[in-house]
C-alpha positions as YAML, in Angstrom:
chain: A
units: angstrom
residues:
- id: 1
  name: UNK
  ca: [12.29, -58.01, -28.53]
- id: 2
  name: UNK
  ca: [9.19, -59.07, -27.73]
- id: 3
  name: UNK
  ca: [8.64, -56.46, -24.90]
- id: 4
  name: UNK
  ca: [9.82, -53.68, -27.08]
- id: 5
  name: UNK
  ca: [7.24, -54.39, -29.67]
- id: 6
  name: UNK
  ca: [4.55, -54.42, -27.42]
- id: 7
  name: UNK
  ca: [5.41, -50.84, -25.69]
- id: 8
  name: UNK
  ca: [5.67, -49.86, -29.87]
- id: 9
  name: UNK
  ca: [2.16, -50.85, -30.35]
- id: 10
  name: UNK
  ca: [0.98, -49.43, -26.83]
- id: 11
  name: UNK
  ca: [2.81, -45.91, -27.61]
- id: 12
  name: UNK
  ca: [1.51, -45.85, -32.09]
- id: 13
  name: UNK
  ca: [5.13, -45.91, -32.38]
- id: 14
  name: UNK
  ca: [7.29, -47.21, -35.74]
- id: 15
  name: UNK
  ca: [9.92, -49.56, -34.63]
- id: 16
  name: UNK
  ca: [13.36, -47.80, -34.44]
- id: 17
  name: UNK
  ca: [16.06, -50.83, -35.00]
- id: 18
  name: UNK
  ca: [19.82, -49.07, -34.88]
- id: 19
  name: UNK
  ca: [22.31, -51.57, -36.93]
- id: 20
  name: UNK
  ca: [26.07, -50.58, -36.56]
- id: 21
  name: UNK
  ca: [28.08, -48.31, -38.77]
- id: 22
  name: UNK
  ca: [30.17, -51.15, -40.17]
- id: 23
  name: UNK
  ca: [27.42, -53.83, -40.68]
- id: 24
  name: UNK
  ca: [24.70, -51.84, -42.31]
- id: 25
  name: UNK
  ca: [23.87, -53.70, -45.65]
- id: 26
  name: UNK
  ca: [24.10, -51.95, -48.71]
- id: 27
  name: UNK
  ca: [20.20, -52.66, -50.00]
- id: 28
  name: UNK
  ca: [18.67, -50.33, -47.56]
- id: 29
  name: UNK
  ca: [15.16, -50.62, -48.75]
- id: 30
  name: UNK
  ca: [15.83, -54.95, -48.27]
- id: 31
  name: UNK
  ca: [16.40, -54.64, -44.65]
- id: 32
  name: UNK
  ca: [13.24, -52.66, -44.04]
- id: 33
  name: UNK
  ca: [11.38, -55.04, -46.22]
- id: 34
  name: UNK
  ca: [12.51, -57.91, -44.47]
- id: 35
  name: UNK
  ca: [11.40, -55.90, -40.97]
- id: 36
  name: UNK
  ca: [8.26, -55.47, -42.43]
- id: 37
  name: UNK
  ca: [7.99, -59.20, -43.17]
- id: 38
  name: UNK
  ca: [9.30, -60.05, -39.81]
- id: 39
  name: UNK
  ca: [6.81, -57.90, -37.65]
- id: 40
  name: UNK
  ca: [3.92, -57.68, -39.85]
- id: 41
  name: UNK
  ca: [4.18, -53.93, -39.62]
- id: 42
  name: UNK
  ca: [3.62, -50.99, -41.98]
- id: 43
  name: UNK
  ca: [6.34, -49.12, -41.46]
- id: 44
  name: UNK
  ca: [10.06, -49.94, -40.13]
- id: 45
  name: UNK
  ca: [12.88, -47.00, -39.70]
- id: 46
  name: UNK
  ca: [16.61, -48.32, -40.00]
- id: 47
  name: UNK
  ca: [19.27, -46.03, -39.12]
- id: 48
  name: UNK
  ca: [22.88, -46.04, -38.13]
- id: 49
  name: UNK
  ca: [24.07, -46.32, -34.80]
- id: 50
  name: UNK
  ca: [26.91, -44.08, -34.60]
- id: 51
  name: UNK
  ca: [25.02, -41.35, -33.83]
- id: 52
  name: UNK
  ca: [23.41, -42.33, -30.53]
- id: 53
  name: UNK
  ca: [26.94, -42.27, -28.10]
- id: 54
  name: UNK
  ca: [28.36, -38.95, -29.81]
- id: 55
  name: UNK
  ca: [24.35, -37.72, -28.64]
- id: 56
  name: UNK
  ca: [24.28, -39.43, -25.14]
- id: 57
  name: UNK
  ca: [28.10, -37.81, -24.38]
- id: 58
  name: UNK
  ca: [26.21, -34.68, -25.33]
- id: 59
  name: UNK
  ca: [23.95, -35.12, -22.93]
- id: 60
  name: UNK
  ca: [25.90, -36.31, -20.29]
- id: 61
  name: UNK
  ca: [27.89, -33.32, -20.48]
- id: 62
  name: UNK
  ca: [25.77, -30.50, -20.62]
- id: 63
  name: UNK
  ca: [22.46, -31.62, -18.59]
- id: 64
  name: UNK
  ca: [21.01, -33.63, -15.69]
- id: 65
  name: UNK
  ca: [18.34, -35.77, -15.50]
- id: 66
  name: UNK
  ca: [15.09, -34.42, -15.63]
- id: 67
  name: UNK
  ca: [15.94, -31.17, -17.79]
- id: 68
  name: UNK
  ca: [13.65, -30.80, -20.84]
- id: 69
  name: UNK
  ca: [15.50, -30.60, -24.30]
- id: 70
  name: UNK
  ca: [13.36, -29.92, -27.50]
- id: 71
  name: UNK
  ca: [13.89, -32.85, -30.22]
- id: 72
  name: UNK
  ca: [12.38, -33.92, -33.12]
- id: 73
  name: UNK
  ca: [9.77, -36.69, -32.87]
- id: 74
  name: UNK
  ca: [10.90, -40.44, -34.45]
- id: 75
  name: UNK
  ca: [7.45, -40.32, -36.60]
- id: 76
  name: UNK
  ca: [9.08, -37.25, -38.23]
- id: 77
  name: UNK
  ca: [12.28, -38.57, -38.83]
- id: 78
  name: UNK
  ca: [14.47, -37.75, -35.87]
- id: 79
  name: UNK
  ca: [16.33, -39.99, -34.52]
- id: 80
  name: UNK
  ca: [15.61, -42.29, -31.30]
- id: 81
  name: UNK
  ca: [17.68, -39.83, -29.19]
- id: 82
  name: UNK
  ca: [15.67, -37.07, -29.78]
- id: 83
  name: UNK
  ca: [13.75, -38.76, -26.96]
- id: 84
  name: UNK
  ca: [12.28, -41.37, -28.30]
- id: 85
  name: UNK
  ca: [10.58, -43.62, -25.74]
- id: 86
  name: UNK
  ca: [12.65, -46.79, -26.08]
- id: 87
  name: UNK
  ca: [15.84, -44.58, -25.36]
- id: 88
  name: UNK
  ca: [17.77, -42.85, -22.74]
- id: 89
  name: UNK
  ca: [16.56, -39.42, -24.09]
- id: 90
  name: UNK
  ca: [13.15, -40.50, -23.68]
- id: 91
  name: UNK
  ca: [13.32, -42.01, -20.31]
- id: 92
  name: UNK
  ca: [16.27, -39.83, -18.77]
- id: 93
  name: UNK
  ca: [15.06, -36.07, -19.59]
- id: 94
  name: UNK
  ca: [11.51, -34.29, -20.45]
- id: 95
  name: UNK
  ca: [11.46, -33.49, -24.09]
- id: 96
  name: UNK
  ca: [9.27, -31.10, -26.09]
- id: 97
  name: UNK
  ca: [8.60, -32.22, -29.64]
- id: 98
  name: UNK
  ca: [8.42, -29.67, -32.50]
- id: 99
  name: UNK
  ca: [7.32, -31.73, -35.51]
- id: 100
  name: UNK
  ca: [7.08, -30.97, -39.12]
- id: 101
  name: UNK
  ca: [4.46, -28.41, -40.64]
- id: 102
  name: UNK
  ca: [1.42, -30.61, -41.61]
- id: 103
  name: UNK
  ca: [1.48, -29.43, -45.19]
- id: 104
  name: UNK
  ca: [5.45, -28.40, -45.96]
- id: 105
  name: UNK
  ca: [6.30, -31.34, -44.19]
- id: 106
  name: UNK
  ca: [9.45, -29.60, -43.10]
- id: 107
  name: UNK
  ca: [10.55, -28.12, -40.17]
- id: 108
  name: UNK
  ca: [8.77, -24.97, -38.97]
- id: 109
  name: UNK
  ca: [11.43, -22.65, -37.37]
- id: 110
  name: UNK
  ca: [8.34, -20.64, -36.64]
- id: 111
  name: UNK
  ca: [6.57, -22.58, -34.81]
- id: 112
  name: UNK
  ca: [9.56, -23.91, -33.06]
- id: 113
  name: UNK
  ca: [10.98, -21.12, -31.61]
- id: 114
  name: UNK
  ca: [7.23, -20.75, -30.08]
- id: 115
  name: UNK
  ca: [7.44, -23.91, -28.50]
- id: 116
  name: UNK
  ca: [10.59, -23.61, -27.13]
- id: 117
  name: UNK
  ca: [9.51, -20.33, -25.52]
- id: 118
  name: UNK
  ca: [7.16, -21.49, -23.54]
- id: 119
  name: UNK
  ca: [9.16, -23.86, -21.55]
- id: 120
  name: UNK
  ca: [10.67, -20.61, -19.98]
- id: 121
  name: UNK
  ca: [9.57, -19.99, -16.82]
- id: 122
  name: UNK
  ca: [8.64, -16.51, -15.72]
- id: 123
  name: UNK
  ca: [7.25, -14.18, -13.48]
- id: 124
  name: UNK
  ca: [4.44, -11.14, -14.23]
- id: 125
  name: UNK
  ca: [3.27, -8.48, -12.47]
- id: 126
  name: UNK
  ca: [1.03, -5.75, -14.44]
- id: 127
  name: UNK
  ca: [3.52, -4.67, -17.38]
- id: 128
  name: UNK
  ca: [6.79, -5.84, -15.69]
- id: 129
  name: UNK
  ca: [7.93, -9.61, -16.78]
- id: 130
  name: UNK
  ca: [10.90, -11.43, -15.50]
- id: 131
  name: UNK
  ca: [12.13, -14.64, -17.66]
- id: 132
  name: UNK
  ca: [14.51, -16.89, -16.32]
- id: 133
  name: UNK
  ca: [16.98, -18.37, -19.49]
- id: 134
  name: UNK
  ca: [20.02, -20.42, -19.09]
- id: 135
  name: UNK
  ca: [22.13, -19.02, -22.27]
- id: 136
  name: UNK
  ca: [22.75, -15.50, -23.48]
- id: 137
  name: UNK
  ca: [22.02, -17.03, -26.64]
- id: 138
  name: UNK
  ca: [18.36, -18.37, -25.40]
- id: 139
  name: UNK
  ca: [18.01, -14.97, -24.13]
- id: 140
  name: UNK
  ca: [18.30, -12.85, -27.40]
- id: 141
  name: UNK
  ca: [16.73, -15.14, -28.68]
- id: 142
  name: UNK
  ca: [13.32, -14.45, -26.31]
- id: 143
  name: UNK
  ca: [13.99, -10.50, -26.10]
- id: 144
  name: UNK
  ca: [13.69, -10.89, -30.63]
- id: 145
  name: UNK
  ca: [10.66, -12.79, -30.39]
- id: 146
  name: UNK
  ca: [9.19, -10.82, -28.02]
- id: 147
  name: UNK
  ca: [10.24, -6.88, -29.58]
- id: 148
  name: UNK
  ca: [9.27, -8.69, -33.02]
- id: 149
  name: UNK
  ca: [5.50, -9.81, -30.91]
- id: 150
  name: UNK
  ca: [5.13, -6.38, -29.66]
- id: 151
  name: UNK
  ca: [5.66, -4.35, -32.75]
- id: 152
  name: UNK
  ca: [2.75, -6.65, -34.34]
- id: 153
  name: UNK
  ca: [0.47, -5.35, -31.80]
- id: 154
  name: UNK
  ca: [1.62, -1.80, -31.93]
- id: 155
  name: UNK
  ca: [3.89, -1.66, -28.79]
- id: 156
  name: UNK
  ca: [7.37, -2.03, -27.89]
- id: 157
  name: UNK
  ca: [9.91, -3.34, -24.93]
- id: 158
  name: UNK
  ca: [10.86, -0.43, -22.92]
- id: 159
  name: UNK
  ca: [14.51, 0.44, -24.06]
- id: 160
  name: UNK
  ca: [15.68, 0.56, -20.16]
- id: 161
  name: UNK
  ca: [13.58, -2.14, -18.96]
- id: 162
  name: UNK
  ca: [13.91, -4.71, -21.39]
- id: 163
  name: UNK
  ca: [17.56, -5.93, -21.05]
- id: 164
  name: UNK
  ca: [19.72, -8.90, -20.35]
- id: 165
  name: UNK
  ca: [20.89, -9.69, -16.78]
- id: 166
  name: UNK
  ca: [23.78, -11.85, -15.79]
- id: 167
  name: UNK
  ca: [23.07, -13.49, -12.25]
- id: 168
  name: UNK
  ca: [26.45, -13.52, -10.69]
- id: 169
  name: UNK
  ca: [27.31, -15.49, -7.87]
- id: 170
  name: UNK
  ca: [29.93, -17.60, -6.42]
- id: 171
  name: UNK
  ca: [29.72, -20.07, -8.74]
- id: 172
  name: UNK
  ca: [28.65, -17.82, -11.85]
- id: 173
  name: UNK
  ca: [31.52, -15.81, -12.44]
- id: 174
  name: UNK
  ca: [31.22, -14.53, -15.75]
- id: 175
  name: UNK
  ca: [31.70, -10.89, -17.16]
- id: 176
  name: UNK
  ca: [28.80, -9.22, -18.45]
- id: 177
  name: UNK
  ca: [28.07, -5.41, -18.30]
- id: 178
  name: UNK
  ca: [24.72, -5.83, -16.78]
- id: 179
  name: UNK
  ca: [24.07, -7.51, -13.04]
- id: 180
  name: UNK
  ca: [21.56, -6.34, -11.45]
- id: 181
  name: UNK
  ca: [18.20, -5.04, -11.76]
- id: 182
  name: UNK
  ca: [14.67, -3.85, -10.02]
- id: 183
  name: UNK
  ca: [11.74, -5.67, -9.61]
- id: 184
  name: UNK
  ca: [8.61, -4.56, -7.26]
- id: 185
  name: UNK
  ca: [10.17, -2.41, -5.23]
- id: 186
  name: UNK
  ca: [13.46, -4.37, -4.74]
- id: 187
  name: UNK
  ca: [17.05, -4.40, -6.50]
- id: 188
  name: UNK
  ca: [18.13, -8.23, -7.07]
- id: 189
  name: UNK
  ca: [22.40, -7.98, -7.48]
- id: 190
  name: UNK
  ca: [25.53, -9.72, -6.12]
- id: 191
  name: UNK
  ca: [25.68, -9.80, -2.62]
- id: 192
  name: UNK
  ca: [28.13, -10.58, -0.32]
- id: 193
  name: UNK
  ca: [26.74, -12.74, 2.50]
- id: 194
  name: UNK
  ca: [27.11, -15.64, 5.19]
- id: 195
  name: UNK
  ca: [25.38, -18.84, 4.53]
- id: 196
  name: UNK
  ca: [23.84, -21.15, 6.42]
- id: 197
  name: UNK
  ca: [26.99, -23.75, 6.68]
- id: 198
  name: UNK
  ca: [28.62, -20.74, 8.78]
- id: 199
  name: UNK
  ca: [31.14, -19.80, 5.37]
- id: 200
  name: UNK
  ca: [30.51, -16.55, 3.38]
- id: 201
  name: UNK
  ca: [29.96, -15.79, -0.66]
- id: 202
  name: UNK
  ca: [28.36, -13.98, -2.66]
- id: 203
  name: UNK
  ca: [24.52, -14.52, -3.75]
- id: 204
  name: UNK
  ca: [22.54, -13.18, -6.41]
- id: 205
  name: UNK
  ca: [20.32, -11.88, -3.96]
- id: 206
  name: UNK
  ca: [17.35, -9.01, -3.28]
- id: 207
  name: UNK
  ca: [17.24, -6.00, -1.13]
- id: 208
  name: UNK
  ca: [15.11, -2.41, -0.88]
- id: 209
  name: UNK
  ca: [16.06, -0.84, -3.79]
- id: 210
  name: UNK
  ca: [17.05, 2.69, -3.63]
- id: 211
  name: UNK
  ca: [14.00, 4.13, -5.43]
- id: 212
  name: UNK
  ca: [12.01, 1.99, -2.76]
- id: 213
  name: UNK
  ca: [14.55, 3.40, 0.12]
- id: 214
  name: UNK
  ca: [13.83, 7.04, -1.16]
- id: 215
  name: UNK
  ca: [10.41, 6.61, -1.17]
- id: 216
  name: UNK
  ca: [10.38, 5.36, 2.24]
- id: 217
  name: UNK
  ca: [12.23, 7.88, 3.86]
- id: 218
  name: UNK
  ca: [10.01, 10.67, 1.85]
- id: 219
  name: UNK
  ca: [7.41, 8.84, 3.57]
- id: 220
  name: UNK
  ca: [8.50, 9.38, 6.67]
- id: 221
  name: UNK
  ca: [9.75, 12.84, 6.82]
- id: 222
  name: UNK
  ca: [5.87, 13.77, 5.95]
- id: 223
  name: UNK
  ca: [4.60, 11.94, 8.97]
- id: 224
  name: UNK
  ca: [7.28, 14.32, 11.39]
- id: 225
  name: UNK
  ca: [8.51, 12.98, 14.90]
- id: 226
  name: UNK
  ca: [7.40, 10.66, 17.18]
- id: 227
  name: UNK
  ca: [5.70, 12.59, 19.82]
- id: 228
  name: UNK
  ca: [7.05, 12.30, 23.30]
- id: 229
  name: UNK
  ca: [4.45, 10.61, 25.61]
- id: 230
  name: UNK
  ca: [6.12, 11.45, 28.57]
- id: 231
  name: UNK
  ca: [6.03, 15.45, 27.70]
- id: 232
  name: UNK
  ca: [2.29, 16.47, 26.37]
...
């Protein structure tokens, strides 16, 4: 106890004390009193326990260690899995806090769907953008923000262009109408190739796209055969 108070007053943090479900005390306000008393603090924050394993089998389940999940910070009333220092969220996976508006003091959807954007990687090159998402849902969610971005500044996502892409493979096997698309010259779809363990699949991998093939072969047809050496 001891220890954890000390990494509370290192981090500016309120103490986070979980009692269970069954032996919470009715006077609410009491037990944080009596924290208060106990610790000589300011604040305390006493919540129920039966949330955290229902959370952590969430985790578990969908991500690995080290993946960033967006949560809301303990000093603004989310609860010590939304990776609160002292917890497995905290120490387990990268979060990315989205707070409370400073004057509402309520959550700002706004602002939160611009945080969570920018923990999608991407790549640019002039006007052409690539952005990697896990979900379709994440997805739609980026190609709104971005048409709704655009039309503030008097442009919009090209309607050909701008679209959702499913990267099949051999262990994404999914349906979705759209698999494949072009990027700098080259056409990144399923492909069925031999890997380097000496078995075969299929990769969501790049090649010369045909627009890049045509304009090769244009390219050489203008510079006409190889002369012969041999017969000047």
């Amino acid at each position: 106890m001891a220890q954890f108070w000390h990494r509370c007053e290192e981090e500016q943090l309120r103490p986070a004390l979980d009692l269970g479900k069954h032996n919470k005390p009715r006077d609410h306000r009491g037990v944080i009193e009596r924290l208060r008393a106990l610790f000589g603090c300011e604040h305390a924050n006493v919540q129920p326990y039966s949330g955290s394993p229902a959370n952590q089998a969430i985790y578990r389940a969908l991500l690995s260690p080290g993946d960033e999940v967006m949560g809301l910070p303990l000093l603004d009333g989310g609860h010590p899995t939304h990776g609160w220092v002292g917890n497995f969220s905290g120490s387990d996976y990268q979060h990315v806090p989205y707070g409370l508006h400073e004057t509402t003091q309520q959550i700002d959807y706004h602002r939160l769907r611009e945080t969570g954007h920018t923990a999608v990687p991407f790549e640019r090159h002039a006007d052409d953008v690539i952005c990697h998402c896990r979900t379709q849902s994440e997805a739609e969610a980026l190609r709104a923000a971005l048409a709704e971005r655009f039309a503030a500044c008097g442009l919009a996502l090209h309607p050909q262009k701008a679209k959702i892409v499913y990267c099949a493979d051999t262990n994404r096997r999914e349906r979705y109408p759209t698999v494949q698309f072009d990027f700098l010259g080259y056409s990144f779809r399923p492909r069925f190739t031999a890997w380097p363990n000496g078995t075969y699949g299929v990769s969501f991998f790049p090649a010369a796209s045909p627009g890049a093939l045509k304009a090769i072969r244009r390219e050489g047809r203008q510079c006409g055969p190889e002369p012969d050496r041999h017969n000047p």
